[in-house]
matplotlib code that plots the C-alpha trace (Angstrom):
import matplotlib.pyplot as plt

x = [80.8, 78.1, 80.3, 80.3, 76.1, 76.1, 78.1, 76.3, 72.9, 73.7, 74.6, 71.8, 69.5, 71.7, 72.1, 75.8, 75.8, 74.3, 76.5, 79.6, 78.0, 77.8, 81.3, 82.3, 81.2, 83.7, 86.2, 89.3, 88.7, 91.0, 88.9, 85.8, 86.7, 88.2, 84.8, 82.9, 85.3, 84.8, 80.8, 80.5, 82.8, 80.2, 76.9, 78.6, 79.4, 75.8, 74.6, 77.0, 76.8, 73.1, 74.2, 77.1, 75.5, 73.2, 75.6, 75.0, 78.0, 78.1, 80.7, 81.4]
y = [109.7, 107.5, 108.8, 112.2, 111.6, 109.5, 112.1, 115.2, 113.4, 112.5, 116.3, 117.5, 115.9, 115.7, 112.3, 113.0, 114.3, 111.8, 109.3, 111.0, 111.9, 108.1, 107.6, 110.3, 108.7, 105.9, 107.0, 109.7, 112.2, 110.2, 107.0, 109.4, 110.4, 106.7, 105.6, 108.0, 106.5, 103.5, 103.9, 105.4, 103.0, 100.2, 102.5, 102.4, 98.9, 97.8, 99.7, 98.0, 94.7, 93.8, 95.6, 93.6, 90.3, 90.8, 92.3, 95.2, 97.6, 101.9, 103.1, 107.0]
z = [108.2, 110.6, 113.3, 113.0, 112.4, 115.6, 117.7, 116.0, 116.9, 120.5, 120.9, 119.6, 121.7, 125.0, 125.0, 124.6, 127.9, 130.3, 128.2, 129.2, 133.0, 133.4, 132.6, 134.8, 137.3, 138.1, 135.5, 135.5, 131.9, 130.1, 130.2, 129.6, 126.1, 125.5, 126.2, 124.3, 121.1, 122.0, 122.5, 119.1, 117.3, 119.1, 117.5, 113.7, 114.0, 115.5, 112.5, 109.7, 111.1, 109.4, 106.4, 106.2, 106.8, 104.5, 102.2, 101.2, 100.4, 100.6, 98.6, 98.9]

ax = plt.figure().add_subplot(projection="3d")
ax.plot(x, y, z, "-o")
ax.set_aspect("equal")
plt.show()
């Protein structure tokens, strides 16, 4: 769910897009999208990590 918060939020505000302009930049569109995962994979777990050291659990 952070994910799709992350991605929806980087969209909104066109951050999305200079992310993935970076990328394209020395990367073929394959790697692109891999590193757009793997970027917002790195966001969710930069957010849990505290939460988890300290932690505290979200259950859905």
């Amino acid at each position: 769910m952070l994910s799709a918060l992350i991605a929806e939020f980087f969209r909104k505000y066109g951050i999305a897009d200079d992310i993935i302009s970076f990328y394209q930049g020395f990367m073929s569109q394959q790697f692109v999208s891999l590193s757009w995962g793997l970027t917002v994979v790195l966001l969710c777990l930069l957010a849990g990590y505290p939460l988890y050291v300290k932690k505290i659990y979200i259950k859905l």
